[in-house]
DRENKE-567755 format. One record per residue (C-alpha): residue number from 0; residue in three letters; x negated, y, z negated. Coordinates in steps of 0.001 Angstrom, whole numbers, plus 500000, padded with zeros to 6 digits. Layout:
% DRENKE-567755
+-----+-----+--------+--------+--------+
!   i !  aa !      X !      Y !      Z !
+-----+-----+--------+--------+--------+
! NUM ! ALA !      X !      Y !      Z !
...
+-----+-----+--------+--------+--------+
% end
This chain:
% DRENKE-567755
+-----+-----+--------+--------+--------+
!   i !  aa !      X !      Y !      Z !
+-----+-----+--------+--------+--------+
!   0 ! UNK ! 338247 ! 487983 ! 113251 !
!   1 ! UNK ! 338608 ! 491501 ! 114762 !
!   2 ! UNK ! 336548 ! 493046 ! 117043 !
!   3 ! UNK ! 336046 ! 496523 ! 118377 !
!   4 ! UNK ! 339082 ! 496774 ! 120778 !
!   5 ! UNK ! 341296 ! 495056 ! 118046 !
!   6 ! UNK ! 339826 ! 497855 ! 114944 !
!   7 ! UNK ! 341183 ! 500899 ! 117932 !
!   8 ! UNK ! 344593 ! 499265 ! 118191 !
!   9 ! UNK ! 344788 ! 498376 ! 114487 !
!  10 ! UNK ! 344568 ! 501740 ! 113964 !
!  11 ! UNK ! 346869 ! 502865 ! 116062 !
!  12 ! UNK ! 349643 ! 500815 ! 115093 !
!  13 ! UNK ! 352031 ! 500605 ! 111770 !
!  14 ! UNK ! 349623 ! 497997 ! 110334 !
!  15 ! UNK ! 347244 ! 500970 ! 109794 !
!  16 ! UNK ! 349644 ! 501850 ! 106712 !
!  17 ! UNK ! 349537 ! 498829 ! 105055 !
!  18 ! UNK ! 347288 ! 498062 ! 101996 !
!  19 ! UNK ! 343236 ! 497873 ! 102749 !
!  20 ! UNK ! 343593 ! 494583 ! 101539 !
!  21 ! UNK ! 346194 ! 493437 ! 103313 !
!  22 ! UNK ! 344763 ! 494707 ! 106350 !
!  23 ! UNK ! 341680 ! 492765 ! 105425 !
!  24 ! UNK ! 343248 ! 489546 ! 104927 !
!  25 ! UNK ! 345230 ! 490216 ! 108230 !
!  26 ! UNK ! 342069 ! 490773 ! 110111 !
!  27 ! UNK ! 340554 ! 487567 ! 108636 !
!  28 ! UNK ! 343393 ! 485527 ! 109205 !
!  29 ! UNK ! 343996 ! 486771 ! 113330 !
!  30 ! UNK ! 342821 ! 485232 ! 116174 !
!  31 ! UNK ! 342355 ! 487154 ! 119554 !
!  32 ! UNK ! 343742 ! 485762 ! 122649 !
!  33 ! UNK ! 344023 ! 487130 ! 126320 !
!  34 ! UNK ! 346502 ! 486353 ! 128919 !
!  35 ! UNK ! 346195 ! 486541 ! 132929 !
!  36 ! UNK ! 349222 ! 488791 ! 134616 !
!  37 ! UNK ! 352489 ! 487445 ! 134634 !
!  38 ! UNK ! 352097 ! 484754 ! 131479 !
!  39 ! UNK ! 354573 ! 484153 ! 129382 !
!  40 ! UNK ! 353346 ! 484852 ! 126071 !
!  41 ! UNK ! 356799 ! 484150 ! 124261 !
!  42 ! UNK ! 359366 ! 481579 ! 125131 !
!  43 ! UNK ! 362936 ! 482555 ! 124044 !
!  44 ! UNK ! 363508 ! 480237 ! 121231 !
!  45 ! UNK ! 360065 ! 479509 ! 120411 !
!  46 ! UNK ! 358910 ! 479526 ! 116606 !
!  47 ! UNK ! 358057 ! 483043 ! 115070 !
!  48 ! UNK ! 354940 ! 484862 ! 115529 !
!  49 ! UNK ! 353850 ! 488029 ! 115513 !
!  50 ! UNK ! 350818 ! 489516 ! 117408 !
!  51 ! UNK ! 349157 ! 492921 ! 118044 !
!  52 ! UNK ! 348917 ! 494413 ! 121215 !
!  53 ! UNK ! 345014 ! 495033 ! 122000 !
!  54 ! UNK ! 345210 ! 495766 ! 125765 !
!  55 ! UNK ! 347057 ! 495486 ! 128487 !
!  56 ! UNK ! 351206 ! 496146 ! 129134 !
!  57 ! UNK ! 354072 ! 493578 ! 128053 !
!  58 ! UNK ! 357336 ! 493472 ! 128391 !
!  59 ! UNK ! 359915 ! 492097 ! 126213 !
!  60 ! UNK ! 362960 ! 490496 ! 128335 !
!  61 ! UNK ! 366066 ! 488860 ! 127661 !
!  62 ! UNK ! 367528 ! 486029 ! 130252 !
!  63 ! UNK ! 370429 ! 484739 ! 131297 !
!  64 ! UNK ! 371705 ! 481457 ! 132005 !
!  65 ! UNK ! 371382 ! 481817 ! 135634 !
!  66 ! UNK ! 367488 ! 482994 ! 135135 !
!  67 ! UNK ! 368224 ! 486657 ! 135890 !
!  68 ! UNK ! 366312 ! 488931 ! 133501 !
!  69 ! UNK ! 366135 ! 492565 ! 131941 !
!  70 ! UNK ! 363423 ! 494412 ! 130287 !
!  71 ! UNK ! 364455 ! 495380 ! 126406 !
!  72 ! UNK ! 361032 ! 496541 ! 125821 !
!  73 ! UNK ! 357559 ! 497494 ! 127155 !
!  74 ! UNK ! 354717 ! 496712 ! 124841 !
!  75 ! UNK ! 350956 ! 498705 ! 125388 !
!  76 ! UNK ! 347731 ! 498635 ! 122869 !
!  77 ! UNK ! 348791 ! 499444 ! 119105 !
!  78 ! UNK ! 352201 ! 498049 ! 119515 !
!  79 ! UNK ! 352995 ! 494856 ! 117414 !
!  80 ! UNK ! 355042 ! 492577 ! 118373 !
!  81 ! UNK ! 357306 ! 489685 ! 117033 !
!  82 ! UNK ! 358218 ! 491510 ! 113444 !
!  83 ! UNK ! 361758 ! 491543 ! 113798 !
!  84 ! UNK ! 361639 ! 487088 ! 114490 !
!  85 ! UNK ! 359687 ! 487202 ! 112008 !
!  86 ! UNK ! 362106 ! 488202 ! 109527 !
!  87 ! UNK ! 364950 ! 487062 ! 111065 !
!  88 ! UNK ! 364207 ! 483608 ! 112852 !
!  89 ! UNK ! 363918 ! 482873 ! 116654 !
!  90 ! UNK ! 365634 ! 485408 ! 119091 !
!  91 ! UNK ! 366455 ! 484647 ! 122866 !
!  92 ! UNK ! 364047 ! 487176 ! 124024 !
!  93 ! UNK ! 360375 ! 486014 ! 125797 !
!  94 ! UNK ! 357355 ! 488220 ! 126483 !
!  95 ! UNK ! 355242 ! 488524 ! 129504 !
!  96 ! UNK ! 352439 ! 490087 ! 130491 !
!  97 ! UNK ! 352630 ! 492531 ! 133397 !
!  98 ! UNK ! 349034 ! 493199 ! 133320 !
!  99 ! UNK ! 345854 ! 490977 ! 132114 !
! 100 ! UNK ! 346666 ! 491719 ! 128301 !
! 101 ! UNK ! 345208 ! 491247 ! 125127 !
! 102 ! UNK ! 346844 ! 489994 ! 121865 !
! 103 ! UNK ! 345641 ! 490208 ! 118471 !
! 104 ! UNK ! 347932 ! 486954 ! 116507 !
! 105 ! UNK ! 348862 ! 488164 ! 112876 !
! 106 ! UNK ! 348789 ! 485441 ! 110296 !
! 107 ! UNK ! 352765 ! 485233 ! 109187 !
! 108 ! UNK ! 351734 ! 484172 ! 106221 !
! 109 ! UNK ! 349727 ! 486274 ! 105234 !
! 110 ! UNK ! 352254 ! 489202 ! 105796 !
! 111 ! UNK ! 355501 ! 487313 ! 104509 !
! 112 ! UNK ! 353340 ! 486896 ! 100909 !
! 113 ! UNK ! 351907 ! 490461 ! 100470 !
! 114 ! UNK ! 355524 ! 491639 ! 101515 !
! 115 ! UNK ! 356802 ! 489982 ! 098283 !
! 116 ! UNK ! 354462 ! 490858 ! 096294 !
! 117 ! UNK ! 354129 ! 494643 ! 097704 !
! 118 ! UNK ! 356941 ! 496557 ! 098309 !
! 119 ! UNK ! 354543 ! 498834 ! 100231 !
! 120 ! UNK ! 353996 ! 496297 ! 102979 !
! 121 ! UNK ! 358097 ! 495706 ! 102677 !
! 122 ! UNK ! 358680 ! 499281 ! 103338 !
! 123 ! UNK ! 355818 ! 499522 ! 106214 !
! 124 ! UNK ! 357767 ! 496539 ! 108177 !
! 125 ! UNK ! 361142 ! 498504 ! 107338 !
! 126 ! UNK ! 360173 ! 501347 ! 109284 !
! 127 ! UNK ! 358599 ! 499100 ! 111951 !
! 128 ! UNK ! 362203 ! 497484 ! 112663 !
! 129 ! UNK ! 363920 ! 500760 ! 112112 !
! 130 ! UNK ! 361828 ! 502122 ! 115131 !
! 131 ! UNK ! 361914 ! 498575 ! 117224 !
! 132 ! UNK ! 366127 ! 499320 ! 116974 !
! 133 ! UNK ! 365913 ! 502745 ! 117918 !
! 134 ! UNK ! 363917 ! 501537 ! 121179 !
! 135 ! UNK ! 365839 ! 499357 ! 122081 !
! 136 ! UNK ! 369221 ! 501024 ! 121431 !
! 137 ! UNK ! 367646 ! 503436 ! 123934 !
! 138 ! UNK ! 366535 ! 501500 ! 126814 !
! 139 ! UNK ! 370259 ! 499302 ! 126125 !
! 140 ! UNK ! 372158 ! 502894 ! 126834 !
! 141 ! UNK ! 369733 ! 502969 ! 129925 !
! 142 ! UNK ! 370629 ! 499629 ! 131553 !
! 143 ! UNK ! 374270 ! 500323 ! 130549 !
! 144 ! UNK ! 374953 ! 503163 ! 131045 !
! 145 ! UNK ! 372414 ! 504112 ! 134434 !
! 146 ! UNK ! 373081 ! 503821 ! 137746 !
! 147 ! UNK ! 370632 ! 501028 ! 139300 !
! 148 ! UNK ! 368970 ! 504164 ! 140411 !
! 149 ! UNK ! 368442 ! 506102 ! 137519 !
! 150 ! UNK ! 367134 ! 502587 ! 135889 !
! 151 ! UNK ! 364595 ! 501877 ! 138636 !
! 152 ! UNK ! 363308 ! 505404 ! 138180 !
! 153 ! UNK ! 363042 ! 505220 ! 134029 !
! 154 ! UNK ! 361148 ! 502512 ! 134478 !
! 155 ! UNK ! 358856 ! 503757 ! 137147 !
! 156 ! UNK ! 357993 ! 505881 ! 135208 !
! 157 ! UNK ! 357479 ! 503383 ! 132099 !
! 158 ! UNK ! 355644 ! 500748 ! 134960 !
! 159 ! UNK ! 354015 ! 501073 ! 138948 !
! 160 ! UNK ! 356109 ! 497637 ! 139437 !
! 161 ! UNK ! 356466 ! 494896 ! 142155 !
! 162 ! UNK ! 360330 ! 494936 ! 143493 !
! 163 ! UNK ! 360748 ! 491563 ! 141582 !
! 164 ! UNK ! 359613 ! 492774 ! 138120 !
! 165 ! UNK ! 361489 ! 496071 ! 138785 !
! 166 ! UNK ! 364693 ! 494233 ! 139353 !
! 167 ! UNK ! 364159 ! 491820 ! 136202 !
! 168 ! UNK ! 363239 ! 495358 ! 134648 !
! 169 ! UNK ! 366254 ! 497025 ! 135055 !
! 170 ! UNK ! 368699 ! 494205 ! 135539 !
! 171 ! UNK ! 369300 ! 493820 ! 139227 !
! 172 ! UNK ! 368708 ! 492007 ! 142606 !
! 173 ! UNK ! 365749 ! 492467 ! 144889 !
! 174 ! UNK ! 367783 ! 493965 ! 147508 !
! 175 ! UNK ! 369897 ! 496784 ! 145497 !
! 176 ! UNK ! 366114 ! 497695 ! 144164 !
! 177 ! UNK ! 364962 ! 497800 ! 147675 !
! 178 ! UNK ! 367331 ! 500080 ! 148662 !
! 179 ! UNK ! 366867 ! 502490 ! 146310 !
! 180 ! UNK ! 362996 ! 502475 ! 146021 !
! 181 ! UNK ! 363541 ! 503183 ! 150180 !
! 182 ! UNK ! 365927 ! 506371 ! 149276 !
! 183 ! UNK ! 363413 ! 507479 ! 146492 !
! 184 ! UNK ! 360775 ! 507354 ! 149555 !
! 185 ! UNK ! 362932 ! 509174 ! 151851 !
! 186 ! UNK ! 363432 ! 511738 ! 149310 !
! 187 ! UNK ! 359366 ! 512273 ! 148342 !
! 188 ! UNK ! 359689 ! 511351 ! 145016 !
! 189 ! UNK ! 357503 ! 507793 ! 145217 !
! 190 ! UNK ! 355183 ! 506483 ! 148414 !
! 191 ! UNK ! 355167 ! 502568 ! 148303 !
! 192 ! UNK ! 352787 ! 500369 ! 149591 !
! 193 ! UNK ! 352362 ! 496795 ! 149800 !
! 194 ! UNK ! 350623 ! 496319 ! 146394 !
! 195 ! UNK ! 351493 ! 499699 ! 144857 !
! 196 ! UNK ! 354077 ! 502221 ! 144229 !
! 197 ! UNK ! 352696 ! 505617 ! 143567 !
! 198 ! UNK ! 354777 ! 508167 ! 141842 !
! 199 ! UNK ! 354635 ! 511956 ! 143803 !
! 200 ! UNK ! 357301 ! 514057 ! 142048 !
! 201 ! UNK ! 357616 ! 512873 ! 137925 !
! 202 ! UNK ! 359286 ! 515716 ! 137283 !
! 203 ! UNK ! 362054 ! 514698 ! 140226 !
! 204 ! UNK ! 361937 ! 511022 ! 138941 !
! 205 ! UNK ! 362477 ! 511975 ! 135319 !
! 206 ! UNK ! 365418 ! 514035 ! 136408 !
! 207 ! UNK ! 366649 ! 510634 ! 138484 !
! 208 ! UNK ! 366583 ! 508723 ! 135414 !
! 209 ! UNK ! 368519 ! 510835 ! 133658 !
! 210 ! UNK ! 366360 ! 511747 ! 131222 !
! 211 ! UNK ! 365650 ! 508596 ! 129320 !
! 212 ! UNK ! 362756 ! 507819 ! 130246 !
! 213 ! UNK ! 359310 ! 506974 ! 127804 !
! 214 ! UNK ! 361253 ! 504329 ! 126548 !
+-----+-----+--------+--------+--------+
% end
């Protein structure tokens, strides 16, 4: 069943357009769950699911065979996540949880069945992958197209990172991340610390990333 923090984020997501039944059969069907930092909520591969974001941040990664990563998505409270497997099938992408996060599970079976019968919901999930493709043909043109520095500051400004999950962010090593979080320092834009980086100049970091940043 829902609860308070699950109603706000509801509301606040595409699921808000649905049906009030619908909505009421997803909120009866759900289960809330809540992850530590640094879970993995989704394995690449697993079996379909989809979930609401309640609270926290998530990120949505793909992986290569040689374990390195990079960020295809950052997930906060009202996003929903796992449509497009959903409809699909399995996808080699895996969630984690950057911060302790919260997670609303839909009922797929519940949605697949009033999608059939209500081309309302069908349309409502349309729109939902129509926006989940213009994300991520976004932040693709970002890790393609960016200099490591330009990535590292889109996503500083999308996440206050450790170097690791910065270099799985944008698709890099440790050291090449290090190196350019030390010339953002140099240049004012960020102050780092052992546990934090702490943005001083936005306006200098959004002009770093090249303007692509809010992914």
């Amino acid at each position: 069943m829902a609860d308070g923090e699950t109603e706000d984020a509801l509301a606040h997501s595409f699921l808000a357009e649905l049906p009030a039944e619908v909505i009421s059969e997803l909120r009866a069907g759900g289960e809330r769950a809540d992850y530590p930092a640094g879970t993995t909520v989704y394995q690449p591969g697993s079996e379909p699911r989809a979930a609401l974001v309640v609270r926290g941040l998530l990120r949505v990664f793909l992986a290569s065979l040689e374990g390195r990563q990079v960020t295809v998505r950052y997930a906060r409270p009202g996003d929903v996540l796992g449509i497009a497997v959903l409809v699909g099938g399995p996808a080699s992408v895996g969630v984690q949880a950057v911060e302790p996060s919260g997670l609303f599970r839909l009922s797929s079976r519940t949605l697949f069945a009033a999608a059939r019968r209500d081309a309302r919901v069908s349309w409502a999930i349309a729109g939902e992958l129509n926006r989940r493709l213009y994300d991520t043909l976004e932040q693709t043109a970002v890790n393609a197209f960016g200099s490591v520095r330009q990535r590292v500051a889109a996503h500083l400004l999308d996440l206050a990172s450790a170097q690791q999950e910065l270099a799985d962010a944008v698709g890099s090593v440790r050291e090449v991340v290090a190196r350019v979080l030390r010339e953002l320092r140099v240049a004012g834009v960020i102050a780092t610390a052992a546990d934090r980086i702490v943005i001083l100049d936005a306006a200098r970091l959004y002009a770093e990333s090249g303007g692509s940043a809010g992914l």
